[in-house]
C-alpha positions as CSV (number, residue, x, y, z in Angstrom):
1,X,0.0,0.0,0.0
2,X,2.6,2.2,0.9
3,X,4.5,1.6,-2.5
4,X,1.5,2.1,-4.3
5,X,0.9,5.6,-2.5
6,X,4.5,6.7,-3.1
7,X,4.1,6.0,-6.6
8,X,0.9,7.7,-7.2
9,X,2.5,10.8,-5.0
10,X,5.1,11.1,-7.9
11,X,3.1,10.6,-10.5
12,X,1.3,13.4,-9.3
13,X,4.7,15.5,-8.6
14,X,5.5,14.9,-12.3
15,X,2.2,15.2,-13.6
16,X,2.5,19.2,-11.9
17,X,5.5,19.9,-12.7
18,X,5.1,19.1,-16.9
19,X,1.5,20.1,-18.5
20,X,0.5,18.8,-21.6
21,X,-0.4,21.4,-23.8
22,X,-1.8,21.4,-27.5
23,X,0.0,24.6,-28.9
24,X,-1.0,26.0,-32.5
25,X,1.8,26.9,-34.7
26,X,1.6,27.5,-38.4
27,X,2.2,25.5,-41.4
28,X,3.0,26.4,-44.4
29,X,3.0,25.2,-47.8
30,X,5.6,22.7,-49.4
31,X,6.9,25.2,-52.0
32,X,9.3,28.2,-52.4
33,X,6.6,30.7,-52.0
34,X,5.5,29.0,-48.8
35,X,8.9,29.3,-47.6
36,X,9.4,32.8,-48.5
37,X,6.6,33.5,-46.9
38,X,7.6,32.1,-43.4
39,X,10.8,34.0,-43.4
40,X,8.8,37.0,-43.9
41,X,6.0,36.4,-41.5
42,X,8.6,34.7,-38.8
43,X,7.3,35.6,-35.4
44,X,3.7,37.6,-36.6
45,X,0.9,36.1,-35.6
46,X,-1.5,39.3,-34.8
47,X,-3.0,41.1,-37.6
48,X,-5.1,44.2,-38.1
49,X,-7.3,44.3,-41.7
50,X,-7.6,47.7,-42.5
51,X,-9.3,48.2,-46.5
52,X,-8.6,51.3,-48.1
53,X,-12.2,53.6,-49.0
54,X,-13.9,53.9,-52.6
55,X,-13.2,57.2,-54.1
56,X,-15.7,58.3,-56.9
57,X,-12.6,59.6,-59.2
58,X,-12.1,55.4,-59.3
59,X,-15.4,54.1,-59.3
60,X,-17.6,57.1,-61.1
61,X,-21.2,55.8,-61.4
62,X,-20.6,53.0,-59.2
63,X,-19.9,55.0,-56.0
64,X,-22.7,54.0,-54.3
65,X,-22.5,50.4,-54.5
66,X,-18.8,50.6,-53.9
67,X,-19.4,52.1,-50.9
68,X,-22.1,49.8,-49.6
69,X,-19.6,46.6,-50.9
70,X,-16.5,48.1,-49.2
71,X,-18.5,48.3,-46.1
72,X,-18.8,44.5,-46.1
73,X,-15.4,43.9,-47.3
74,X,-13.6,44.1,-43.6
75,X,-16.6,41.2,-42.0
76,X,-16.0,38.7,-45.1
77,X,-12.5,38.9,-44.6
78,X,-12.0,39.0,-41.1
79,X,-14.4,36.1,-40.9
80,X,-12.5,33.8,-43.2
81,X,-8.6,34.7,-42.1
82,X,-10.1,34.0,-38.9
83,X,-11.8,30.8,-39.1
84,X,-9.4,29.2,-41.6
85,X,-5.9,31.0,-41.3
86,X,-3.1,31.2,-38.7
87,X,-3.6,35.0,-37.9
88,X,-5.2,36.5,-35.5
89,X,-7.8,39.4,-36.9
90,X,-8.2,42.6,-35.2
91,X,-10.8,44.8,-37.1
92,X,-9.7,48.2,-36.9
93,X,-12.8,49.5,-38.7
94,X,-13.8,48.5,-35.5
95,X,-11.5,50.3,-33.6
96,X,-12.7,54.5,-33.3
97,X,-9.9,55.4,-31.1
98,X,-7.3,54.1,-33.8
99,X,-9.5,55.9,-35.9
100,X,-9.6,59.5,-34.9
101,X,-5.7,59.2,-33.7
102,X,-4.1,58.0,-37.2
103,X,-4.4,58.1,-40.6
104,X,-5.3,54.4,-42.2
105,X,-3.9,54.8,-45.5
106,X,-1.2,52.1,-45.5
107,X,1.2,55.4,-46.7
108,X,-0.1,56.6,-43.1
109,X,0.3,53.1,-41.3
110,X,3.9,52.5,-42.8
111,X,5.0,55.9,-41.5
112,X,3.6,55.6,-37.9
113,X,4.0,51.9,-37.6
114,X,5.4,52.2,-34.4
115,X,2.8,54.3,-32.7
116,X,0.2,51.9,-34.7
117,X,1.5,48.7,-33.5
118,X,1.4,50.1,-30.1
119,X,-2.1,51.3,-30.0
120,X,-3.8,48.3,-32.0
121,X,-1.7,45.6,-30.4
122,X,-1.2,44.4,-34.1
123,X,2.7,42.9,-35.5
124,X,1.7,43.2,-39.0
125,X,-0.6,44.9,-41.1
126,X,-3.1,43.5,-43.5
127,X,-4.1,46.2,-46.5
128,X,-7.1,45.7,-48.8
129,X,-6.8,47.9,-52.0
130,X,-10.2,46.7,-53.8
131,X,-10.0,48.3,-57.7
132,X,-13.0,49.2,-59.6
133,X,-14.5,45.7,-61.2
134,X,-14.6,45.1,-65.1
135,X,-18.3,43.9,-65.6
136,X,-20.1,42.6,-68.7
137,X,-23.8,41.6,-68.7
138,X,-25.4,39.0,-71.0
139,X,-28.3,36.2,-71.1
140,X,-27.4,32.8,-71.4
141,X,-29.9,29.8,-71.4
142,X,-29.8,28.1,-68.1
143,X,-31.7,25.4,-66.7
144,X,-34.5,25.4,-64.3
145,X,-34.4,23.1,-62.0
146,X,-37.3,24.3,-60.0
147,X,-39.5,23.7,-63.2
148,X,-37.8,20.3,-63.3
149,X,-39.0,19.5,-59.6
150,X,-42.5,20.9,-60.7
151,X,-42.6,18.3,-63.8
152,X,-41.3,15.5,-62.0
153,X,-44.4,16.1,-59.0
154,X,-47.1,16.6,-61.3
155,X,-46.1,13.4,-63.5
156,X,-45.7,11.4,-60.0
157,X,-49.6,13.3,-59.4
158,X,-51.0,11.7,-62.8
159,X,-49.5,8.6,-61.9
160,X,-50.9,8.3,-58.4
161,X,-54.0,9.2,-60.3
162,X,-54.2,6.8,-62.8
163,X,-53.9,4.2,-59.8
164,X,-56.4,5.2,-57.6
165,X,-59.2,5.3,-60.2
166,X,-58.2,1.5,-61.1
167,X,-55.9,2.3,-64.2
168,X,-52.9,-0.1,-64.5
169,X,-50.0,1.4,-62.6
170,X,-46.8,2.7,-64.4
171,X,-44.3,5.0,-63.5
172,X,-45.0,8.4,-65.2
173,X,-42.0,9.7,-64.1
174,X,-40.2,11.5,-66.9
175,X,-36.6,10.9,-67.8
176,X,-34.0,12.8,-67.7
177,X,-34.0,13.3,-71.5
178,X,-37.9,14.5,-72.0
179,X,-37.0,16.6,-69.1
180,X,-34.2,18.3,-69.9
181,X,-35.8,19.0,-73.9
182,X,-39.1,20.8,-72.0
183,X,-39.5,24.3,-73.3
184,X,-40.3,25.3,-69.6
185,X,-36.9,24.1,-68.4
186,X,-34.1,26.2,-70.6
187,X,-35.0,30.2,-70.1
188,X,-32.6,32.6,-70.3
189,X,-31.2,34.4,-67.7
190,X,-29.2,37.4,-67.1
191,X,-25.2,36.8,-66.2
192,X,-22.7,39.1,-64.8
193,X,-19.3,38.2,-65.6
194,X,-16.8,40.3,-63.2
195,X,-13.4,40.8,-62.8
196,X,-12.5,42.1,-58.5
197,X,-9.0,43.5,-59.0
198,X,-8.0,43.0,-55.4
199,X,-4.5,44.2,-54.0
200,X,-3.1,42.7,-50.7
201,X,-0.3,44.0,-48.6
202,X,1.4,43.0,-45.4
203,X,3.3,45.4,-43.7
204,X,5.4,43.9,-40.8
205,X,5.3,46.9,-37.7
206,X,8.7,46.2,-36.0
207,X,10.1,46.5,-39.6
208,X,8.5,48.2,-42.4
209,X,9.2,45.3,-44.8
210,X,5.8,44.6,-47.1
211,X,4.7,41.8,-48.5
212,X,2.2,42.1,-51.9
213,X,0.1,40.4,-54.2
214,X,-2.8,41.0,-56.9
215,X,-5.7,39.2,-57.3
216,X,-8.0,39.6,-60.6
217,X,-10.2,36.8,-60.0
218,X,-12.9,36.2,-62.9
219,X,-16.2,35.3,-61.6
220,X,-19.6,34.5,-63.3
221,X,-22.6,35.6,-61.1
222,X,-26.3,34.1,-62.6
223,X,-29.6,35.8,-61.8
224,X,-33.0,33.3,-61.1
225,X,-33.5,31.1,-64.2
226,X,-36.0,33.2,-66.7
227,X,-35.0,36.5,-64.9
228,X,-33.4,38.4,-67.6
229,X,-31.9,40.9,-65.8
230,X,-28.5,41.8,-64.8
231,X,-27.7,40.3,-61.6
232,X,-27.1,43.5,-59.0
233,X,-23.8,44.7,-58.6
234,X,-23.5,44.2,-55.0
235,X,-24.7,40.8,-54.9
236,X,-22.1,40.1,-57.5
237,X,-19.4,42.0,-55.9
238,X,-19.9,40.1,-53.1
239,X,-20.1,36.4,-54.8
240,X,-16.9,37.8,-56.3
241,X,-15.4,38.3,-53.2
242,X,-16.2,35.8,-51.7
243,X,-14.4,33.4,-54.6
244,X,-11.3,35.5,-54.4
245,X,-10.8,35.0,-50.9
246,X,-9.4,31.7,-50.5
247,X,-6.2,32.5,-52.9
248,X,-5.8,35.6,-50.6
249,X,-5.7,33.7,-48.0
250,X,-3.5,30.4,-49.7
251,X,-1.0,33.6,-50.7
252,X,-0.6,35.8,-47.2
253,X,-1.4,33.1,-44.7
254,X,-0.3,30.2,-43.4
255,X,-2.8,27.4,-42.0
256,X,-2.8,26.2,-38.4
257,X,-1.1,23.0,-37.0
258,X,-1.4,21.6,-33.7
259,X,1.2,20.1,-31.1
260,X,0.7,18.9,-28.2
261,X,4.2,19.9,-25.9
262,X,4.8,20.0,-22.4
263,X,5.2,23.2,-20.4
264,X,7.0,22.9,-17.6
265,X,7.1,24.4,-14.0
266,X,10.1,22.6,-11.7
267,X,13.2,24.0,-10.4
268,X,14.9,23.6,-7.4
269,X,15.1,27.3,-6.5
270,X,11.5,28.4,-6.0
271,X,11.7,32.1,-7.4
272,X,12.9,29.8,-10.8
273,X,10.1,27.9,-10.2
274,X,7.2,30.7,-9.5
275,X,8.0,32.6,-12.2
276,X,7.8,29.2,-14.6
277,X,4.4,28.6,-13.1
278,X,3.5,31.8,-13.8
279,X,4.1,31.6,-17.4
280,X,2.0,28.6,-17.6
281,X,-0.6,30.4,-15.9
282,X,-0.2,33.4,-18.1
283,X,-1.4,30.7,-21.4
284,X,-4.0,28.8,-19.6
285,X,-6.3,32.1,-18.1
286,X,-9.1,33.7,-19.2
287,X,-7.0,35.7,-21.6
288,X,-4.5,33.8,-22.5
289,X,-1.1,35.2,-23.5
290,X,2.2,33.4,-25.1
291,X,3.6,36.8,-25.0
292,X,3.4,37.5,-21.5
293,X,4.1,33.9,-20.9
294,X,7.3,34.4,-22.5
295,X,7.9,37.3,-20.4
296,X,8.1,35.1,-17.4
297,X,9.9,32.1,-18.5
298,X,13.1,34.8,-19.8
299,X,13.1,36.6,-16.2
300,X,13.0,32.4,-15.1
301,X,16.0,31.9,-17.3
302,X,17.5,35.2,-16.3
303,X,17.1,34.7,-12.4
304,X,19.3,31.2,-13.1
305,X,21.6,32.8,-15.0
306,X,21.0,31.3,-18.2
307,X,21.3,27.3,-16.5
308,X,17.2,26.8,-16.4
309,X,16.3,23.7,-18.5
310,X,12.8,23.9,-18.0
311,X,12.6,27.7,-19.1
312,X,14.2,27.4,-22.1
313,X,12.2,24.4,-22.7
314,X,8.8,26.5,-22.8
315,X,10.9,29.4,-24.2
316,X,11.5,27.2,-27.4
317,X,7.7,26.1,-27.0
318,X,7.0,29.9,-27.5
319,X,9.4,29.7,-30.9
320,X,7.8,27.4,-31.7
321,X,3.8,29.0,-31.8
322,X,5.2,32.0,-33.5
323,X,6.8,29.8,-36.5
324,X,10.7,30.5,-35.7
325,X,11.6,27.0,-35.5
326,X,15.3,27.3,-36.2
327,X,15.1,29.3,-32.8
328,X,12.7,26.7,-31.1
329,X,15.2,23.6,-32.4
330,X,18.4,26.2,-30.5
331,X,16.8,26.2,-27.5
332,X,15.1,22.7,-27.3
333,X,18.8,21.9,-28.1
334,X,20.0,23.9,-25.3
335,X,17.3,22.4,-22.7
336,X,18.3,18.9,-23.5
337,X,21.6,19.6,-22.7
338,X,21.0,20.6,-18.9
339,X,18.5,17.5,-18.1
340,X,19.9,14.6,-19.0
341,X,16.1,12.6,-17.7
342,X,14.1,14.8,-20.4
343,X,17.1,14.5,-23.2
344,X,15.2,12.3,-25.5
345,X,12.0,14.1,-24.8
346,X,13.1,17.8,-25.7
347,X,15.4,16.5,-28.8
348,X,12.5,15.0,-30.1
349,X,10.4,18.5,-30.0
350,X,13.6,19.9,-31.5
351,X,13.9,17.5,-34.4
352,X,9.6,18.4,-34.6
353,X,10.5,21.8,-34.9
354,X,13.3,21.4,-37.3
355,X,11.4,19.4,-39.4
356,X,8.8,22.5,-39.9
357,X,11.9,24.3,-40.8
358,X,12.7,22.2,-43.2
359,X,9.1,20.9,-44.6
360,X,8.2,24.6,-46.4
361,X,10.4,23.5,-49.8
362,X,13.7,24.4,-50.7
């Protein structure tokens, strides 16, 4: 009994001391671009979307829709680099006081970066530049489905019919071929075909450095089958959008991947080991932050002058979150050396964290 107490009493020691936690880092894809594009984001992870205003000098008689589209531009954005993306959003259309204290022009945001990155909280900068569309309307003979359905029910009718009023059942349904040669199935329809130049640009804060790419993504809006009409510009503006998206988002932003990795909270001195548990405490509250986290791990490290295993251990776990794995793989490196019991352990994270070095394509 007593063996079995002592072992549960270290299992529980150890269980303290290391927490398992699944940390989100990004991944990029296997190609040049992909890696060119983790050298440049190394380290960024918070992002404000800020999209530059319609002027009527660009969009003449389109002005008004413009202005209504832009409006929905910052949502449809934010909503997809969010959900889907490594970044974290921060709306700063939704931010007044950044508002009335700065100019949002990226010319504005480039030259007070500093200041800007200080009062959004943001490390990069994510610029929507959306040109005037190219549109072209037409009418194209589309099919009907609805009519199909209609066809299909009042042929199943008839048959249903026949049988109740004794006639010898047969399936009335028609097939495909009558169907689709029905007059009241082809009408034709208005079409929208639009081109949404879109121009991206990410501006690191801490750095100036910029990042762009163009988007003129063709896209092929259709009104209800029979409606002859031009689909409306903002409904198509926004389908548009909406298509472009995606290579926006395949271009500027890595996706997330997931680790689980231990954080860990021992030391023998026990201001080394409060200010370890206070970094884990800083990533599992109600506002989580790797950042201040971080914080408390290097005054950790500092307070054992540099010797603290277990701090540069979560110090390379923060590396790692913010995509610098050759700095993660150092300092994994670096813990290993000073405990020989969790060697294997943090050389296996480092070889992980080499290995997302190494997988973005040469």
């Amino acid at each position: 009994m007593k063996n079995r107490t002592a072992f549960f009493l270290i299992g529980l020691t150890t269980w303290l001391s290391c927490q398992r936690l699944e940390v989100e880092y990004p991944s990029y894809p296997k190609t040049p671009e992909g890696k060119e594009l983790r050298h440049f984001l190394k380290g960024v992870r918070v992002v404000g979307l800020s999209v530059e205003k319609p002027t009527e000098e660009i969009w003449g008689s389109d002005i008004d829709a413009s202005q209504a589209f832009i409006r929905i531009v910052p949502a449809k954005i934010f909503e997809a680099f969010s959900e889907d993306s490594y970044f974290k959003m921060i709306d700063l259309s939704k931010q007044p006081d950044l508002l009335n204290e700065m100019s949002l022009s990226l010319i504005g945001i480039t030259e007070n970066r500093a200041k800007f990155g200080e009062l959004s909280g943001a490390e990069a900068l994510l610029y929507i530049n959306v040109a005037k569309p190219v549109s072209e309307c037409s009418e194209e003979l589309r099919p009907d489905y609805w009519a199909i359905g209609i066809l299909v029910l009042q042929a199943a009718a008839s048959a249903n019919s026949k049988s109740k009023h004794g006639g010898r059942y047969r399936s009335h349904t028609p097939s495909p071929q009558r169907v689709q040669n029905s007059d009241p199935i082809m009408k034709m329809t208005g079409v929208r075909k639009i081109t949404l130049p879109i121009e991206a640009t990410l501006v690191r804060i801490d750095t100036g450095e910029s990042k762009s790419v163009t988007i003129s993504k063709a896209s092929t809006i259709y009104n209800s089958p029979g409606a002859v009409s031009c689909p409306a510009m903002l409904d198509s503006l926004s389908q548009a959008l909406t298509e472009s998206i995606p290579e926006l988002e395949a271009r500027l932003s890595p996706k997330i991947a997931t680790e689980k990795i231990r954080i860990f909270t021992e030391d023998e001195d026990p201001e080394v080991a409060s200010y370890l548990e206070e970094g884990y405490l800083e990533i599992k509250g109600e506002t989580p932050s790797f950042h201040r986290a971080k914080s408390a791990w290097e005054k950790a490290d500092a307070k054992a002058s540099g010797k603290c295993w277990a701090a540069k251990a979560n110090l390379a776990t923060y590396y790692f979150s913010r995509g610098d794995f050759e700095k993660a793989s150092e300092l994994y490196e670096s813990a290993a050396k000073l405990n020989a019991k969790k060697e294997k352990y943090l050389r296996d994270l480092g070889k992980t964290a080499a290995s997302a070095a190494d997988s973005d394509g040469e």
